[in-house]
C-alpha positions in Angstrom: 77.6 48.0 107.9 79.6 50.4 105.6 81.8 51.7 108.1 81.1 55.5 106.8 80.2 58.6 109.3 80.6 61.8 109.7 84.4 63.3 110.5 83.8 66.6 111.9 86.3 69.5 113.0 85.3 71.9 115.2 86.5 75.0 116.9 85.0 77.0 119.3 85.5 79.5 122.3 86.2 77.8 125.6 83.3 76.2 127.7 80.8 76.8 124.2 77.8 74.7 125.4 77.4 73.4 122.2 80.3 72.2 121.8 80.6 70.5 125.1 77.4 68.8 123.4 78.9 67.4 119.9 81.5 66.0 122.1 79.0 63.7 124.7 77.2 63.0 121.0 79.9 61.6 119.0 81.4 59.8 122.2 78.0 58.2 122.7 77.5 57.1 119.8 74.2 59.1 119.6 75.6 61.1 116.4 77.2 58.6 113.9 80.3 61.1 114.1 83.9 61.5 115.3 84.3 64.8 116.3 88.0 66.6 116.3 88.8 69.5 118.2 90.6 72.0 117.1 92.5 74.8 119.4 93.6 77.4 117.2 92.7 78.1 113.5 96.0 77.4 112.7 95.4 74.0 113.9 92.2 73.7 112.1 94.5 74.9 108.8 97.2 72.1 109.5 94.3 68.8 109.9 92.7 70.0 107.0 95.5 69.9 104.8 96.7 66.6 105.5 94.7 64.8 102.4 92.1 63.0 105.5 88.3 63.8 104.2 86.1 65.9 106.8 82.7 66.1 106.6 82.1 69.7 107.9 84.1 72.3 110.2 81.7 73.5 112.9 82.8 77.1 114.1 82.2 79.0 116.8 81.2 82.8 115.1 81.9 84.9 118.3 85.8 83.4 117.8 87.8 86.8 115.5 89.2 84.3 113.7 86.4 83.0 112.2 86.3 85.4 109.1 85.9 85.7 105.1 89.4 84.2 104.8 89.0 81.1 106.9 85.3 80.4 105.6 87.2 80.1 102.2 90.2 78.6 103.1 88.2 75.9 104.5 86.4 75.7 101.3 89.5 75.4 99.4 90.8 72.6 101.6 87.3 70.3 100.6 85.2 70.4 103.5 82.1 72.5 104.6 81.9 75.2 106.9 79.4 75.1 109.3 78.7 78.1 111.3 77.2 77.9 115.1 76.1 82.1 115.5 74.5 83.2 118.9 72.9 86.5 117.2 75.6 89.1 118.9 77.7 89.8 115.8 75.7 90.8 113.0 77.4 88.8 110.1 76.0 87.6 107.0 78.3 84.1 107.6 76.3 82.7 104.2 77.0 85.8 101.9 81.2 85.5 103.9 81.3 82.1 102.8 79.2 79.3 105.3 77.4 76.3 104.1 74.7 77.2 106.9 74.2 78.8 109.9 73.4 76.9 112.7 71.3 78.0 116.5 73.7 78.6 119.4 71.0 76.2 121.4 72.0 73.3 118.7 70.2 70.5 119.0 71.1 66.8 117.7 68.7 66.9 114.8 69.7 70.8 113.7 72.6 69.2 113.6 72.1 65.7 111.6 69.4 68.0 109.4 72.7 70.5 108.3 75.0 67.2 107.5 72.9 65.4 105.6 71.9 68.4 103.4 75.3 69.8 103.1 78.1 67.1 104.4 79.1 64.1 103.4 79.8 60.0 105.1 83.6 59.5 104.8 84.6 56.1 104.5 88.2 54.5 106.2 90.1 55.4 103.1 88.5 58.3 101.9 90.9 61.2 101.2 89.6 65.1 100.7 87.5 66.4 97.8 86.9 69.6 95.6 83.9 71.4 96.3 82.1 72.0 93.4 79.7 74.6 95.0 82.0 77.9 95.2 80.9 81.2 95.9 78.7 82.7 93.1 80.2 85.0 91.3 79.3 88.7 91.8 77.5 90.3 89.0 77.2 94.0 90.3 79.1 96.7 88.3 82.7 96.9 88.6 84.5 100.5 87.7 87.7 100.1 85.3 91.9 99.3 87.0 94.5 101.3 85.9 98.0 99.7 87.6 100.9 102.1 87.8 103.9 100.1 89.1 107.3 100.9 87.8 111.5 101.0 89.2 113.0 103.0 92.3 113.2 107.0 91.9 111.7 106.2 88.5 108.3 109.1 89.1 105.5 106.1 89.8 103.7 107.7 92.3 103.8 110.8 90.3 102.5 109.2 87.3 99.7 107.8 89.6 98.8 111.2 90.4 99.0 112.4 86.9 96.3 109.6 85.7 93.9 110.4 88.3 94.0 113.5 87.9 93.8 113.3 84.4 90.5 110.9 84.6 89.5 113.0 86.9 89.2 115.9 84.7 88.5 113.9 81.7 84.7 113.8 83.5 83.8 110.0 81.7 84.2 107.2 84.0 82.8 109.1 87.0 84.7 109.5 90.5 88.3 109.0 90.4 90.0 106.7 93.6 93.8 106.9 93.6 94.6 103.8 96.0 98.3 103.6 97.5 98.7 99.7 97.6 103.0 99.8 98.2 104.2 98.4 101.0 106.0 101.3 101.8 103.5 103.9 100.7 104.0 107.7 99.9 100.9 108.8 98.9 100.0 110.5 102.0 103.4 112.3 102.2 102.8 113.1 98.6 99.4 114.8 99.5 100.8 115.8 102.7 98.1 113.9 104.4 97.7 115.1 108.3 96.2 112.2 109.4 97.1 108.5 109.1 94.1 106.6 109.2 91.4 105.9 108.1 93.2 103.7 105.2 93.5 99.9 103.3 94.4 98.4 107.0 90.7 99.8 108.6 88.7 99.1 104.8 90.3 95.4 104.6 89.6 94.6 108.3 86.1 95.8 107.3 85.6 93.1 105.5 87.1 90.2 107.6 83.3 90.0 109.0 81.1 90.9 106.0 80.2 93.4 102.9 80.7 97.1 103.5 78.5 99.7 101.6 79.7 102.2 99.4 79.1 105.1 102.0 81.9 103.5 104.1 83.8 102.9 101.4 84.0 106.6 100.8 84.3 107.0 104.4 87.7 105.6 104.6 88.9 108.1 101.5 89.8 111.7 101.5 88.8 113.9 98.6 91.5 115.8 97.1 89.8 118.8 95.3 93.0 120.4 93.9 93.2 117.3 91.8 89.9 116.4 91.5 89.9 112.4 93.0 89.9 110.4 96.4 92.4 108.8 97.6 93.3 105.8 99.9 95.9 105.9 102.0 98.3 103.0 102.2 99.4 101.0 104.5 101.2 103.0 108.1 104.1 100.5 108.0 105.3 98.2 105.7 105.5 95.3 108.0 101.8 95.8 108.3 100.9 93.9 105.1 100.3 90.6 107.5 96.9 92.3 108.5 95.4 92.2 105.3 94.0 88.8 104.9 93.8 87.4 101.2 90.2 87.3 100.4 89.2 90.2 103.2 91.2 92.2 100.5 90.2 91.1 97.1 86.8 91.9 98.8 88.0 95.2 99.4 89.2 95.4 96.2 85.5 94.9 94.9 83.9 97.7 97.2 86.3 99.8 95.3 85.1 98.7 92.0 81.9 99.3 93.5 82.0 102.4 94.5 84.4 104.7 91.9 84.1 104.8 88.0 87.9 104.0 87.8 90.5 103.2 90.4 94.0 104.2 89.6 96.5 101.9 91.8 99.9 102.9 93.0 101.3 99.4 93.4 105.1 97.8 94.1 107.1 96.3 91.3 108.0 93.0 93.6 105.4 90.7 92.0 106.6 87.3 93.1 104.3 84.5 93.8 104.6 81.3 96.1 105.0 79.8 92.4 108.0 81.2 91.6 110.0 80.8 95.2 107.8 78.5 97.1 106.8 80.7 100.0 103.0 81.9 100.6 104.1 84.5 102.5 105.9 86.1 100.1 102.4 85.8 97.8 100.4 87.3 100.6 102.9 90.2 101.2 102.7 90.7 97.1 98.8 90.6 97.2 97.7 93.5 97.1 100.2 94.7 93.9 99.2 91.1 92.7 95.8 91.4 92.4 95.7 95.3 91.0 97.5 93.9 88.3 95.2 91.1 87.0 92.4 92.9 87.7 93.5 96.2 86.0 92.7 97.3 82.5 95.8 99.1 81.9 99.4 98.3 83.6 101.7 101.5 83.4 105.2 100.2 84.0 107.4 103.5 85.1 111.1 103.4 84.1 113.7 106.3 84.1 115.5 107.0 80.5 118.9 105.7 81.7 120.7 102.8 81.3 120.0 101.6 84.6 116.6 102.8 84.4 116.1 101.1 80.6 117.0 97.6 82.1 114.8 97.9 85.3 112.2 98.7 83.3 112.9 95.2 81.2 113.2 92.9 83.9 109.8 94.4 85.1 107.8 94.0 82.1 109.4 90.4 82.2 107.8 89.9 85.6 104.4 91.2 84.7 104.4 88.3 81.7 104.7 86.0 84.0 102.6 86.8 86.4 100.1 86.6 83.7 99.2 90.5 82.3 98.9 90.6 78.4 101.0 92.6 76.3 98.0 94.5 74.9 97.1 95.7 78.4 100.6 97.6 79.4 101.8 100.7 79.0 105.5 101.2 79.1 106.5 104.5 80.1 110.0 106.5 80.5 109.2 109.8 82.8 111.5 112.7 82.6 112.3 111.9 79.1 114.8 113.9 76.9 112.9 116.5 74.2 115.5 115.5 71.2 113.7 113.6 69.2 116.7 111.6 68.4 117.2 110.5 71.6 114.3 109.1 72.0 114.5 107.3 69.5 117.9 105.6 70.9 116.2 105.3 73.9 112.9 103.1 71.6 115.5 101.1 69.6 117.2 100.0 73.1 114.2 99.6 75.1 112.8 97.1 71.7 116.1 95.5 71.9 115.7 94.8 75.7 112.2 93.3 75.6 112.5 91.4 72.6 110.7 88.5 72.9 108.4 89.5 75.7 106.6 86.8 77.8 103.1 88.2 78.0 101.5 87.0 74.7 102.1 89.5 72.3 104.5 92.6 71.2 104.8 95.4 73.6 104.3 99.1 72.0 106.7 102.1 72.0 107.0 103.4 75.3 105.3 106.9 76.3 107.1 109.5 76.8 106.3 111.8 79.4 108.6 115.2 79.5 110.6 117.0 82.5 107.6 119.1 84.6 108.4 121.1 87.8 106.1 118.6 89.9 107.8 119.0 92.8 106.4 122.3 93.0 103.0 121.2 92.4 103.4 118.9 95.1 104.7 121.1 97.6 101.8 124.3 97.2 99.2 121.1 96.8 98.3 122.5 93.7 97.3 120.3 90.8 99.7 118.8 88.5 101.4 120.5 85.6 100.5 120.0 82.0 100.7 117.6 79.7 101.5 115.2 82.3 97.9 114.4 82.8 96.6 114.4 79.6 99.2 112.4 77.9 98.3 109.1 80.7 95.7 109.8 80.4 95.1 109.7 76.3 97.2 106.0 76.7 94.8 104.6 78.9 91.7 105.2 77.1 93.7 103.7 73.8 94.5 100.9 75.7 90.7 100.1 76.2 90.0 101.0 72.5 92.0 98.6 71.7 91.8 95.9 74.2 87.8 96.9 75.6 87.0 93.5 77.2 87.5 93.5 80.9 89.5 91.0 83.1 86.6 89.5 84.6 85.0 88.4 81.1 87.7 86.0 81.5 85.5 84.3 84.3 83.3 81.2 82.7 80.0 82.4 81.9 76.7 82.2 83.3 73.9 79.7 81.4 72.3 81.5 78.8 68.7 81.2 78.3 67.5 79.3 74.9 64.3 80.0 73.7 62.7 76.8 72.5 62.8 76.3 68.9 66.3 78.1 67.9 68.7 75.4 67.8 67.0 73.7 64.9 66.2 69.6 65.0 69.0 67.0 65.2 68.3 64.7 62.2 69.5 61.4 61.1 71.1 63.0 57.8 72.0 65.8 59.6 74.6 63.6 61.2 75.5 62.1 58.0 76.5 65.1 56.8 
């Protein structure tokens, strides 16, 4: 006797037949299984992170909390998710993140059949393990990120607009999406929205239970024709960023990139990670400014030419090297910049004294200068916004890919390659010699 079995969690709704049934098996001893129940997914959460090995996580999918994010989750924490589905919720569980899918009716053997292809026998001292099987990677298109974070009162919003619109018009990448990812978003005031939803809360919840086409996707935008793009609305109070679960919005994210040709986010300047205070809340009510900005091609960082405004603007490009964005990917910008020519260039020799010695792998360029416009005009007839505003983003983000063109997620390892038999030569004895 090796004294291994099977150490299963489960959760379920209450009085699930089936899991009345796992219970009289592993008591009985007629499945070589102990069987945990769990009451909440929160519970499930806590026993799996305690270092003990579990063979798989049997869950109920007619339970709401049973989405995208726990499917992974429980991946992350070493064991397999098992989903038990009765047919009424029309869920791709494999494609959200299940091992397998098993009959409402479950019998023993469905059940012995689904361990021993995708579980494992724990042992008295065995403690949990990495999957190696994670999701596949997608390999669908994904449109292009521009990132436009920046200071208080420094314009970012505005020079959000300005590069949509600007894309927009440009004609090349396709349709535009302007996405209003701040916790405290403006981008309905600022296109004097009258409604407040459909937005990120309704496209994130979206995809708690599965993928969403891109005729939903567009669904949840409005067009703004004045300008030329779509936009998302943000979220309808801050406090609402606990609603957006972590991976139901990075799979939101990728709808997006989907859908559009490029999506321009409007995104916070608070950047900070469970890393860098210990809290995953914190990291969770950063995600969604967090995730634009590794995934985008271009970061705009927005500071106003004034002292205060110069050293804001430092500290923030500081943050976005350590959160990991290269140098060659950002754009520093000062909005509402003098027209001397010498002031600008006190305000270039500060602003390269101030970031000397920048954190994100490389030297930082000259900022862009974008000059004093009469937007508030513009945004108050809903008219589009004046020139060169748009134009001049516009001209920096395309040099930006020029310069930098590989995307983020090249960065991904990469697929096997096919080899054709015959082109890697023959390994010889004086081959190796040599």
């Amino acid at each position: 006797m090796t004294g291994e079995r099977y150490v299963l969690l489960g959760l379920a709704r209450p009085r699930a037949e089936w899991f009345r049934q796992v219970g009289q098996w592993a008591t009985s001893a007629a499945l070589p299984a102990d069987f945990v129940k769990c009451v909440s997914a929160e519970e499930l959460r806590a026993r799996l992170s305690t270092g003990r090995a579990f063979s798989a996580a049997l869950l109920d999918g007619g339970l709401p909390a049973v989405d995208r994010d726990l499917l992974h989750a429980i991946r992350d924490l070493g064991c397999v998710p098992l989903v038990v589905d009765d047919g009424r919720a029309a869920h791709d569980w494999v494609a959200l993140g299940a091992a397998a899918v098993l009959p409402a009716q479950l019998g023993r053997q469905d059940l012995l059949d689904a361990l021993a292809t995708h579980g494992v026998l724990v042992g008295g001292g065995d403690v949990a393990r990495s999957l190696d099987q994670g999701m596949p990677l997608s390999t669908a298109w994904q449109a292009g990120v521009a990132a436009v974070t920046g200071t208080g009162g420094s314009g970012t919003s505005t020079v959000a607009m300005a590069l949509a619109q600007g894309l927009a018009a440009d004609g090349r990448a396709g349709p535009v999406l302007l996405a209003d990812f701040c916790r405290r978003a403006e981008q309905g005031m600022l296109h004097d929205a009258r409604e407040l939803f459909p937005g990120v809360q309704e496209l994130v919840e979206a995809h708690r239970g599965g993928p969403v086409g891109s005729a939903d996707v567009l669904d949840v935008t409005f067009h703004i024709p004045e300008r030329g793009y779509h936009l998302l609305l943000g979220l309808r109070r801050p406090r609402y960023w606990s609603a957006l679960r972590p991976r139901a919005f990075e799979a939101a994210f990728a709808s997006l990139r989907a859908t559009f040709g490029v999506v321009v986010c409007d995104i916070d300047d608070d950047l900070e990670g469970e890393a860098d205070g210990g809290s995953i809340d914190v990291e969770e009510r950063n995600q969604m400014s967090r995730v634009a900005a590794l995934r985008a091609d271009v970061v705009f960082a927005v500071g106003a030419p004034t002292l205060k405004g110069l050293y804001g603007l430092a500290g923030l490009l500081l943050d976005l090297g350590a959160l990991g964005v290269p140098a060659a990917r950002i754009v520093p910008v000062l909005n509402q910049a003098p027209r001397q020519l010498r002031a600008r260039a006190a305000l270039a020799s500060a602003f390269a004294q101030l970031t000397d010695g920048f954190g994100g792998g490389g030297s930082l360029p000259s900022p862009l200068f974008l000059p004093r416009r009469r937007v508030e005009e513009s945004l108050r007839d809903a008219a589009a916004l004046p020139a060169p505003l748009p134009a001049l983003v516009t001209g920096a983000y395309h040099a930006v890919l020029r310069r930098s063109p590989a995307d983020p997620a090249a960065l991904s390892p990469a697929a096997p390659t096919p080899i054709t038999p015959g082109t890697l030569g023959h390994y010889t004895d004086q081959a190796d010699t040599a």
